[in-house]
C-alpha positions in Angstrom: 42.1 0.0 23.2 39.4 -2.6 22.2 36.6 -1.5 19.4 33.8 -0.3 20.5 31.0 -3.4 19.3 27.7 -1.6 17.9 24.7 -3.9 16.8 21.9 -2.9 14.4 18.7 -3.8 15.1 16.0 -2.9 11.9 12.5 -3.0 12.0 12.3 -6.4 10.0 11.8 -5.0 6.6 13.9 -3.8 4.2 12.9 0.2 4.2 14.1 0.4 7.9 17.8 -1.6 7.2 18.6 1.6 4.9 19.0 4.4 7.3 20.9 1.5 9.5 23.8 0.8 6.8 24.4 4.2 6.0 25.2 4.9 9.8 27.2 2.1 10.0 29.5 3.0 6.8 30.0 6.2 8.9 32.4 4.2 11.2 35.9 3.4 10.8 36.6 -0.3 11.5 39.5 0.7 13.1 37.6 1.7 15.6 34.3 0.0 15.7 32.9 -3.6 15.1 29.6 -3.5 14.6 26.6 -6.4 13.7 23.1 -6.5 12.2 20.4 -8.5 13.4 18.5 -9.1 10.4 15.4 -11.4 9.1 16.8 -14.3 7.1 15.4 -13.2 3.7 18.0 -10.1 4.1 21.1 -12.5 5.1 21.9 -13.3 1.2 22.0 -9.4 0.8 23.8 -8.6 3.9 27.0 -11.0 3.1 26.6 -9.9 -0.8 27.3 -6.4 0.7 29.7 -7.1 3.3 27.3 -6.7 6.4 28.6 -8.7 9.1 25.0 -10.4 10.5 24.4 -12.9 13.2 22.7 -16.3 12.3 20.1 -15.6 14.2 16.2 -14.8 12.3 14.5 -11.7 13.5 11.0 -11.1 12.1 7.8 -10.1 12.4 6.3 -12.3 14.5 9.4 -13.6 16.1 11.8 -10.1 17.4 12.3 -9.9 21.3 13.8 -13.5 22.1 17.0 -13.1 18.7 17.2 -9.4 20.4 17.9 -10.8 23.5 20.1 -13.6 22.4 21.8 -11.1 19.6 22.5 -9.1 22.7 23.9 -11.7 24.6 26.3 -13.3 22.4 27.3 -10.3 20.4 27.6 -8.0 24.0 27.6 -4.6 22.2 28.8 -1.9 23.7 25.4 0.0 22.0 22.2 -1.1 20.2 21.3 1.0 17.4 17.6 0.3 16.1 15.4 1.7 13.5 11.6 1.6 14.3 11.8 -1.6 16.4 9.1 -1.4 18.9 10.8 -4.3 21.4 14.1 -3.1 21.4 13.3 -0.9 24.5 12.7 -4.1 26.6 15.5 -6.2 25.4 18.1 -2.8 25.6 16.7 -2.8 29.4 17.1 -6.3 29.9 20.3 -6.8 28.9 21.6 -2.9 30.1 22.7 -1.8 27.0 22.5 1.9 25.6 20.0 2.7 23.1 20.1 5.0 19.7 16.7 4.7 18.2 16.3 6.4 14.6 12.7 8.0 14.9 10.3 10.1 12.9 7.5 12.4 13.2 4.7 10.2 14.9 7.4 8.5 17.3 8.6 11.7 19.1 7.3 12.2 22.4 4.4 15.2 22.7 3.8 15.5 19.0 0.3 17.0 17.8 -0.4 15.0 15.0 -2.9 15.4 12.7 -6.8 14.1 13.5 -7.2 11.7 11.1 -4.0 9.6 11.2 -2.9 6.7 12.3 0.1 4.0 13.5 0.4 1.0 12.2 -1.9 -1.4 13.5 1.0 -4.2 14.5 2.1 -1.1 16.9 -1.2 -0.3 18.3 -2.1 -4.0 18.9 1.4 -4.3 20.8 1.3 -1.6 22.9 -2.4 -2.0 23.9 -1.3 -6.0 24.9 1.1 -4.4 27.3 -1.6 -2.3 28.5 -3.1 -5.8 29.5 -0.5 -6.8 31.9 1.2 -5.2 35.0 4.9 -5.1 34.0 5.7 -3.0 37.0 4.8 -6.1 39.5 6.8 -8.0 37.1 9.7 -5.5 37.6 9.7 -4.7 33.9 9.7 -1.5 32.0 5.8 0.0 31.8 6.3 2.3 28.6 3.2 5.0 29.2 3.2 5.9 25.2 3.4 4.5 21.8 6.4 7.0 21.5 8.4 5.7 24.5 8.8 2.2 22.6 10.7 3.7 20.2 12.6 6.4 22.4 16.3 6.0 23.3 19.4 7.4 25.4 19.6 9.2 22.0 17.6 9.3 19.1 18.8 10.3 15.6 16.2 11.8 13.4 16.6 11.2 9.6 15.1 15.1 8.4 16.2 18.6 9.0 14.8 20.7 11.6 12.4 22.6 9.2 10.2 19.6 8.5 10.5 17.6 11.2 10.4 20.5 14.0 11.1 19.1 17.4 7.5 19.5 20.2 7.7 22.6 22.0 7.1 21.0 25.3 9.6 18.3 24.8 11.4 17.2 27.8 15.5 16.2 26.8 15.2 17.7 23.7 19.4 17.4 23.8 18.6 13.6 22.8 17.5 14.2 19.5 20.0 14.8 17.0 19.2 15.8 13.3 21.1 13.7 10.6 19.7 14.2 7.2 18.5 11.9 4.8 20.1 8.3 5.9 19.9 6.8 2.0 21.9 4.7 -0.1 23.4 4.8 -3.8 21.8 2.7 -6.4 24.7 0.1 -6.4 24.3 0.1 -2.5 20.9 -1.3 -2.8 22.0 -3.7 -5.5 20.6 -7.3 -4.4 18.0 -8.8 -2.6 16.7 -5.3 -1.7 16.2 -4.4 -5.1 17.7 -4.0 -8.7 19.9 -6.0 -11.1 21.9 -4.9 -14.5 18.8 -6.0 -16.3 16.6 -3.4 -14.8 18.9 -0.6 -15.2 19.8 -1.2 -18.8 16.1 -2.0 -19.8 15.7 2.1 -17.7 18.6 3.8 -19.5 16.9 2.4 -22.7 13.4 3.5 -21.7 14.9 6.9 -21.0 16.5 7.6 -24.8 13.3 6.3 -26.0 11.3 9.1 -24.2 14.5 11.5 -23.6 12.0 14.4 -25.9 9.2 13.4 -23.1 8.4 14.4 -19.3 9.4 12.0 -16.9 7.0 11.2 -14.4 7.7 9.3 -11.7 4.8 7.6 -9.3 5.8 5.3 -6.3 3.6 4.1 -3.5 6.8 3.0 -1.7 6.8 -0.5 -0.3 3.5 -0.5 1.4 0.3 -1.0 -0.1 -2.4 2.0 1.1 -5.7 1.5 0.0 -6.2 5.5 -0.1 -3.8 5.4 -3.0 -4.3 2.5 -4.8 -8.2 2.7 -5.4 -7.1 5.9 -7.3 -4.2 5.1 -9.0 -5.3 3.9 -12.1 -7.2 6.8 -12.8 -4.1 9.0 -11.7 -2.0 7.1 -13.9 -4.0 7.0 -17.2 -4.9 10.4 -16.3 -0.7 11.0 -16.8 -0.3 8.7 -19.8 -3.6 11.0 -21.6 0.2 13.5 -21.7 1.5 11.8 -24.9 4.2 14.5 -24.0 4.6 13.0 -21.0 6.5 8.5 -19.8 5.5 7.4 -16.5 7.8 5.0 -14.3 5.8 2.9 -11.2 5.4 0.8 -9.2 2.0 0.1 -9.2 0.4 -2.3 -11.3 -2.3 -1.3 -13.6 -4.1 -2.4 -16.8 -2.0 0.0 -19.4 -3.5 -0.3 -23.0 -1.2 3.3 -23.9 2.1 3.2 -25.4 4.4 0.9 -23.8 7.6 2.7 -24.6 5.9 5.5 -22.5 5.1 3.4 -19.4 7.5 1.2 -17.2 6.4 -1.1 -14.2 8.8 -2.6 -11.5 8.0 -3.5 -8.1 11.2 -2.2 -6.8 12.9 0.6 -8.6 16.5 2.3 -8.9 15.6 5.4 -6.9 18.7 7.5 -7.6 19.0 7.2 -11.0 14.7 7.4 -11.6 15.1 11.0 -8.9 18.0 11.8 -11.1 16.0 12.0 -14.5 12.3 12.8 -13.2 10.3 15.9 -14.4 7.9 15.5 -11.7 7.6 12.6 -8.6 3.9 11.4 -7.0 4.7 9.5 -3.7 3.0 8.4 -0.5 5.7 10.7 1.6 7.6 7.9 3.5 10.8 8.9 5.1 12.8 7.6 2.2 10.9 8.6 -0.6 10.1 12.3 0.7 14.2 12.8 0.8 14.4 11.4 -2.5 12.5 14.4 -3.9 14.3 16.6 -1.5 17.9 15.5 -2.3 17.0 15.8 -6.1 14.9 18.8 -5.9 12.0 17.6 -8.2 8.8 19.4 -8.1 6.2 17.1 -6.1 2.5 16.0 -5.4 2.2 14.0 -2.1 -0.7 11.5 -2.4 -2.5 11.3 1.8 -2.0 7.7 2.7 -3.5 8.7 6.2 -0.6 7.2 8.4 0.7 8.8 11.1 4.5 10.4 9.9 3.2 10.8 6.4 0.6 12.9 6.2 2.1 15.2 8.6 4.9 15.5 6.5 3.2 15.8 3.4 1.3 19.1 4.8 4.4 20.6 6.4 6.1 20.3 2.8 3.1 22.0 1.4 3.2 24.8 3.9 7.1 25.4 3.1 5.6 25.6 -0.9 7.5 22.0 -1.7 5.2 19.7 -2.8 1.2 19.6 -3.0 -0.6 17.4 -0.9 -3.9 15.9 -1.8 -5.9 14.8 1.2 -7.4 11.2 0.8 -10.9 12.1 2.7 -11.6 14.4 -0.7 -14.6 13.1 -3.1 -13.2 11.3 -6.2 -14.7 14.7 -8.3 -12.3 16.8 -5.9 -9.6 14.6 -5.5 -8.9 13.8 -9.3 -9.5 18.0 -10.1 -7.0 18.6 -8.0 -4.5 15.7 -8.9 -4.7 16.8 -12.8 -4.5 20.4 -11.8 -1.4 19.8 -9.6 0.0 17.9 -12.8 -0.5 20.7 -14.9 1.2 23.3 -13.1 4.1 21.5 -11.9 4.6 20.3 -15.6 4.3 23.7 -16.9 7.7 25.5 -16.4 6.2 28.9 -16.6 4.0 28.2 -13.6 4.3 30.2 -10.3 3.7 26.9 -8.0 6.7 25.5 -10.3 8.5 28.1 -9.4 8.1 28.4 -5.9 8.7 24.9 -5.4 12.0 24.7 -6.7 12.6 28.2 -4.8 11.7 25.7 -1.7 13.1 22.4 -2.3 16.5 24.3 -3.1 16.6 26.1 0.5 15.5 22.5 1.7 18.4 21.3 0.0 21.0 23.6 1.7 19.6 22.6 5.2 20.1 18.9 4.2 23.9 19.4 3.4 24.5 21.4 6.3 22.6 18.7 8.6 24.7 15.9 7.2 28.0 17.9 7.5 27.1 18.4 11.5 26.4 15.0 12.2 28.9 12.9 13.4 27.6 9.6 14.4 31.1 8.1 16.4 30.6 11.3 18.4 27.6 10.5 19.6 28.3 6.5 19.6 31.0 7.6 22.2 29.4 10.5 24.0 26.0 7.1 25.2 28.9 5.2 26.1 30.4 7.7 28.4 27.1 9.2 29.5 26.6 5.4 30.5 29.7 5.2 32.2 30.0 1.9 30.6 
């Protein structure tokens, strides 16, 4: 029997190749043989990890024509695409099954909330197709932002308590919960992040402030305004602590203690999550795990986009995490930051307490997510559904 061919399509950015390698260890190559169809920036990394990539350069500004040509000379038996807003057309094109990986804000019939938003390389997309009459053209006319990103199936990287399904969903048997879809440290070791350097100059920064609080504030890889205008203040506001070292990746002008402050761009996120007191993050679907997975008390900083906000107030509903909303005045939004800090430093605090009460139930309906998930099941069950 020949192997069944599967080829990963990302979203050209690093964030949304994550969730695709950790599905892809999930097979056994005696069984599949599988592709990625990567930007060229993320070739070095791929062969440095053993990903088997096409020559071909998928980006930004260039996706549908190396999707179509990937497609073509690779002829996989199934696409598998994270976030990739073209992959619908060249999937239909070519007559290929789809698995799409999406998130809350990419689901069909989802009430999201008032004040968020997609990303505007989305929104400019889908209202150019709005422009032209695909049906004429005998092409695909997608009636939603959501239906770009829908597949045959479509894995969702959460548990079903944060990332509830829409009530009035139709084929709500093609959504499958997997879990977090993340990577070890040494996983992510390359062009993606990290190096020996980095991690000994951490381990070093760690005995230095092992008698301190370790606070660790990430934006993630994208830059929102609604956090960054107030992240200096947040930050200095941590470093007032002495009792307390801060690990970021934003850059500010830091006059405290060096030993008690450490700057990267990108960051080790296992081993940071491993030793952090208390984490500050934006709520993408990586990061937000992260603080799951290690159960570490959390404030979720509004970036007003459309998954993470929504998030960010479920978590604060189950009594995970606070959220702090970015439309508040800078009086109310920095009263509330330091009060947040406070409490979830303070071990004797209720919110403490009920957090971790939270984020350990979280953390049994992760494990139990991953252990029902088997991603060659469903692999095989499109194929056959397909009849291909």
């Amino acid at each position: 029997m020949k192997n069944i061919k599967v080829l990963f399509i990302p979203h050209p950015m690093p964030s949304h190749l994550i969730p695709l390698i950790s599905l892809a260890k999930r097979l056994n190559k005696a069984e599949f043989s599988t592709a990625f169809l990567l930007p060229e920036e993320l070739h070095e990394y791929a062969r440095n990890n053993n990903l088997p990539i096409l020559n071909l350069h998928h980006s930004l500004e260039n996706k549908l024509m190396p999707e179509l040509t990937a497609i073509s000379d690779f002829d996989p038996d199934v696409v598998v695409d994270d976030h990739n807003y073209y992959t619908g057309f060249s999937t239909r094109i070519m007559n290929k099954p789809r698995i799409s990986i999406v998130r809350k804000g990419t689901i069909p019939s989802e009430s999201l909330t008032g004040n968020s938003r997609h990303s505007s390389g989305v929104v400019e997309y889908f209202d150019s197709l709005k422009k032209m009459d695909l049906t004429s053209l005998g092409l695909w006319n997608p009636a939603t932002i959501s239906d770009l990103f829908t597949g045959d199936v479509n894995i969702i990287p959460s548990v079903p308590s944060l990332d509830s399904l829409p009530v009035n969903l139709e084929n709500k048997e093609a959504y499958v919960y997997a879990g977090p879809l993340l990577l070890t440290d040494a996983e992510m070791a390359g062009s993606l992040s990290y190096s020996d350097e980095l991690i000994a100059a951490l381990h070093i920064f760690f005995e230095q402030n092992k008698d301190r609080k370790i606070i660790y504030f990430t934006k993630g890889i994208a830059d929102p305004p609604e956090i960054l205008k107030r992240a200096e203040y947040c930050i200095h506001s941590l470093l007032n602590n002495t009792s307390a070292a801060v690990i970021t990746n934003i850059i500010i002008q830091n006059d405290y203690d060096k030993n008690r402050f450490f700057y990267r761009s990108f960051l080790p996120m296992n081993l940071i999550c491993s030793k952090a007191n208390l984490m500050i993050h934006q709520c993408g679907s990586g990061t937000c795990n992260y603080q799951l997975m290690y159960e570490i008390p959390g404030i979720i900083l509004s970036s007003k986009c459309y998954d993470r906000d929504d998030i960010g107030i479920r978590l604060e509903k189950l009594g995970a995490a606070c959220f702090i909303l970015a439309d508040l005045s800078d009086e109310e939004y920095y009263q509330k930051f330091d009060q947040s800090v406070r409490q979830l430093l303070d071990h004797s605090s209720l919110i403490r307490h009920n957090q971790i009460r939270s984020l350990g139930e979280i953390k049994k309906e992760i494990l139990s997510t991953k252990d029902e998930f088997h991603f060659d099941e469903i692999i095989k069950g499109v194929i056959a559904h397909r009849g291909l």
